[in-house]
DRENPA-3360 file (N, C-alpha, C; in nm, 2 decimals, always signed):
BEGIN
1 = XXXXXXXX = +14.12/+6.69/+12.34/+13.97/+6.72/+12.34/+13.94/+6.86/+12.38 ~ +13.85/+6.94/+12.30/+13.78/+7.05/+12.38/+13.68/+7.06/+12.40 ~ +13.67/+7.15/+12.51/+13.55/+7.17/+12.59/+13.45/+7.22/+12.53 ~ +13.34/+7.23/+12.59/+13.21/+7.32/+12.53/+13.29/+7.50/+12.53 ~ +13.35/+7.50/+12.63/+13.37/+7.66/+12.64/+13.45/+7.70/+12.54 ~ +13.55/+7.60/+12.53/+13.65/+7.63/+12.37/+13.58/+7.68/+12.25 ~ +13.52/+7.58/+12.25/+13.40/+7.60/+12.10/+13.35/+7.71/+12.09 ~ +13.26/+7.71/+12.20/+13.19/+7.87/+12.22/+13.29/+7.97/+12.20;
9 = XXXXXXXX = +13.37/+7.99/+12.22/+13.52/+8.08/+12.21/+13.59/+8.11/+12.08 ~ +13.58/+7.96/+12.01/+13.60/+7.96/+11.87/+13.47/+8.06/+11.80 ~ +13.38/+7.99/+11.81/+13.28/+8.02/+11.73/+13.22/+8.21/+11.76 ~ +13.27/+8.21/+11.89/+13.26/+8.37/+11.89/+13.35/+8.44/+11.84 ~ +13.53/+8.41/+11.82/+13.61/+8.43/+11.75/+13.58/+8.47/+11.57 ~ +13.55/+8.34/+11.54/+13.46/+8.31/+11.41/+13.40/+8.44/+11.38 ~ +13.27/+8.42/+11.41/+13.17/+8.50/+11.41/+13.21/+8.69/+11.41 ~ +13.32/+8.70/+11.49/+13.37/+8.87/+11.50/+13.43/+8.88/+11.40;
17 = XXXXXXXX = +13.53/+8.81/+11.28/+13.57/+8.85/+11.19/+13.49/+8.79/+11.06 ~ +13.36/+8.74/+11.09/+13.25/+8.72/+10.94/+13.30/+8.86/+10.90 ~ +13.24/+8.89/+10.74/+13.14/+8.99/+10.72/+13.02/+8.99/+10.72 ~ +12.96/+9.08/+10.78/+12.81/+9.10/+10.78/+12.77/+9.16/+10.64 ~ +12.67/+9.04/+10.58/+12.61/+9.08/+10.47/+12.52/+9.18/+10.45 ~ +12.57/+9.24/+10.32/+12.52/+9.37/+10.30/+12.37/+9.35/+10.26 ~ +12.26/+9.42/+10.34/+12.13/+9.42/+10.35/+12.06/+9.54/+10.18 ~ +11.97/+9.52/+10.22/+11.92/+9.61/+10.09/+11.87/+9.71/+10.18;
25 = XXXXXXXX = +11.91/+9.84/+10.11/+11.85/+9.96/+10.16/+11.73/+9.95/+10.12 ~ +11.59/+10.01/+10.16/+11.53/+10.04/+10.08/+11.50/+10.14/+10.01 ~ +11.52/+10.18/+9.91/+11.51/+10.34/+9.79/+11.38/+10.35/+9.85 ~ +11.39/+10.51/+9.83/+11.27/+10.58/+9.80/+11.16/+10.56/+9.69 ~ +11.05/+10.58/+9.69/+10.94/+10.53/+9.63/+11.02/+10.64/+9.43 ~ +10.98/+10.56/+9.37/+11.04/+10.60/+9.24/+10.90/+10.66/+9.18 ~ +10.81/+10.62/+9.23/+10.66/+10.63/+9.17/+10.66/+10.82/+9.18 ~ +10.57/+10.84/+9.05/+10.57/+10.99/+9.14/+10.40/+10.98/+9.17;
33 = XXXXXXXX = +10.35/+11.14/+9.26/+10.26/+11.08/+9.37/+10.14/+11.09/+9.29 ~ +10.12/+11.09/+9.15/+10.06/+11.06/+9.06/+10.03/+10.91/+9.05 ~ +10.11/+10.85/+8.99/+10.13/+10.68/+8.99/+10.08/+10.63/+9.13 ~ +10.13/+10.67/+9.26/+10.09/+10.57/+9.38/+9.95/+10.61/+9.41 ~ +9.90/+10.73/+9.39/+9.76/+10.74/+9.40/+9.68/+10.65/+9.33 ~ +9.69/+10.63/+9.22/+9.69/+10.57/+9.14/+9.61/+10.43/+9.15 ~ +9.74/+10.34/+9.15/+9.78/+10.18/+9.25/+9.70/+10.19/+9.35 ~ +9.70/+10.26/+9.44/+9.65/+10.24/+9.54/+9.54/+10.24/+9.54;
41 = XXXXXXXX = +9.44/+10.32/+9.41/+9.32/+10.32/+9.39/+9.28/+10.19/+9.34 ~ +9.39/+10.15/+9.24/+9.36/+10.03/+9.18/+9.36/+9.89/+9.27 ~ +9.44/+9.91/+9.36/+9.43/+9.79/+9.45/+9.31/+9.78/+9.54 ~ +9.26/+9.91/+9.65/+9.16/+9.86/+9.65/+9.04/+9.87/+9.57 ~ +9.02/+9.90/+9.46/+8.90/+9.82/+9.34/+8.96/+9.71/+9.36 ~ +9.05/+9.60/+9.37/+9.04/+9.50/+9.36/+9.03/+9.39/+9.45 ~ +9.08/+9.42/+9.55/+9.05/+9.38/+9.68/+8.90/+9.43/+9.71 ~ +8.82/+9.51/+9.71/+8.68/+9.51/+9.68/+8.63/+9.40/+9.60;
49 = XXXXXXXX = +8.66/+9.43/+9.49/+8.59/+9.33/+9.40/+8.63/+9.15/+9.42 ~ +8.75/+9.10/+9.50/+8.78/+9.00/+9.52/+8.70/+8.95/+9.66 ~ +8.67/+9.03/+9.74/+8.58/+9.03/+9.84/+8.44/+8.99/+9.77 ~ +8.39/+9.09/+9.71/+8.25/+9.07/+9.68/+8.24/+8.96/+9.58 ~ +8.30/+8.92/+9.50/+8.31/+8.82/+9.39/+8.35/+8.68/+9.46 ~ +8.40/+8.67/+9.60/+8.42/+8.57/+9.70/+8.25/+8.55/+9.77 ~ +8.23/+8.64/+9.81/+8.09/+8.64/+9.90/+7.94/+8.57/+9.75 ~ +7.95/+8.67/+9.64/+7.87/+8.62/+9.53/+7.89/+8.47/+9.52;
57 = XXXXXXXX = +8.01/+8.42/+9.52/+8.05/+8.30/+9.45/+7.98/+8.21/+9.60 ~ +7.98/+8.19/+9.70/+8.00/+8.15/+9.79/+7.87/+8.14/+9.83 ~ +7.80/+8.26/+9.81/+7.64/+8.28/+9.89/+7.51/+8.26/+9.74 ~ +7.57/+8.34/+9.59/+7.47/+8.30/+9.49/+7.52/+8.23/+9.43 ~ +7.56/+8.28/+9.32/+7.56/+8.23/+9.16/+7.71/+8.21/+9.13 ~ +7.78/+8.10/+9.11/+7.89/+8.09/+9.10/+7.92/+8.16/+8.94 ~ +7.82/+8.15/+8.87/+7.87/+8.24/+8.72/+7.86/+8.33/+8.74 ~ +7.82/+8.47/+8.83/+7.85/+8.58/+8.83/+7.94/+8.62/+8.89;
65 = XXXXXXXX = +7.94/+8.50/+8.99/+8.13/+8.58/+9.05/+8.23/+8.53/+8.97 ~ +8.27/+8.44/+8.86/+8.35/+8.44/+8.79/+8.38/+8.55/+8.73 ~ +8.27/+8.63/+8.71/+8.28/+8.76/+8.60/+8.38/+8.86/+8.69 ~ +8.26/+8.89/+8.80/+8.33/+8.95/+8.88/+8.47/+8.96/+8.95 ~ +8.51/+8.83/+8.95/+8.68/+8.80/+8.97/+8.72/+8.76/+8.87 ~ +8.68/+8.82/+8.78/+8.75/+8.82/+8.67/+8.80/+8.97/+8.61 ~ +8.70/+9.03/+8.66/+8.74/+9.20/+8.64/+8.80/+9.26/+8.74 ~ +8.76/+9.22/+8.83/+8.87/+9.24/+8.99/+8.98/+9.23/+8.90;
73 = XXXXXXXX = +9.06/+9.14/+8.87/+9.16/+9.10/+8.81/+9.26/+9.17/+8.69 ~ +9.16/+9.24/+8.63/+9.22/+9.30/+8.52/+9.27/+9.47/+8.59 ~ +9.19/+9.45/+8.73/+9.24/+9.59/+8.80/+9.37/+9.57/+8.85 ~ +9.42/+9.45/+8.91/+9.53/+9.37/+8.94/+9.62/+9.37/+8.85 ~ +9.59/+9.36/+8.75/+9.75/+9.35/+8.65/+9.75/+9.49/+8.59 ~ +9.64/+9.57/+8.61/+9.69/+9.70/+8.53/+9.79/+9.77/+8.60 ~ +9.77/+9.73/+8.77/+9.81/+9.75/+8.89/+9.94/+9.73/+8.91 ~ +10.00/+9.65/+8.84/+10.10/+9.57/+8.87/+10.20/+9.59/+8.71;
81 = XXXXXXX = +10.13/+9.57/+8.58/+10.21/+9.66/+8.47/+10.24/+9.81/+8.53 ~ +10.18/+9.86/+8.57/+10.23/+10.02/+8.61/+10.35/+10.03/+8.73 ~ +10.33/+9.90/+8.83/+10.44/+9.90/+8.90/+10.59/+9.82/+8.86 ~ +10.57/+9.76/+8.73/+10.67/+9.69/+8.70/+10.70/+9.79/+8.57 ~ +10.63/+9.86/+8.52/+10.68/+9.94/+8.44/+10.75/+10.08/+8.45 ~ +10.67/+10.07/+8.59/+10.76/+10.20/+8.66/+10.71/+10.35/+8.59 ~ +10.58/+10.36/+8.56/+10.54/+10.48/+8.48/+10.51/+10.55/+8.56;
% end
């Protein structure tokens, strides 16, 4: 039989000859400072607009903030083709 201390002994053994998995560096922004100005403009128009199209929806007319988050939205994916397209 072993003890608790064995184990612990093993398992620190163990543990010293893992490899430690290789992490992701993170790269440098690929965007040039064109593009991030950009995004960043576009995200908050849309975070704006997802605010105010929440408060519309919430406080008046649920058909005008459909509209409204709905164009919020189109800021969103232009936002997001440009970051997935990498232009």
């Amino acid at each position: 039989m072993t003890t608790q201390d064995e184990l612990n002994q093993i398992i620190d053994r163990a543990g010293d000859n893992a490899p430690h998995p290789k992490r992701h560096t993170l790269e440098p922004f690929r965007d040039s400072s064109k593009t991030r100005k950009l995004r960043l403009w576009l995200n908050i128009i849309f975070m704006a607009g997802a605010i105010a199209g929440l408060i519309v929806y919430f406080r008046y007319d649920t058909e005008v903030a459909k509209y409204i988050l709905v164009v919020s939205c189109v800021f969103k994916f232009v936002e997001l083709a440009l970051r997935i397209l990498k232009i």
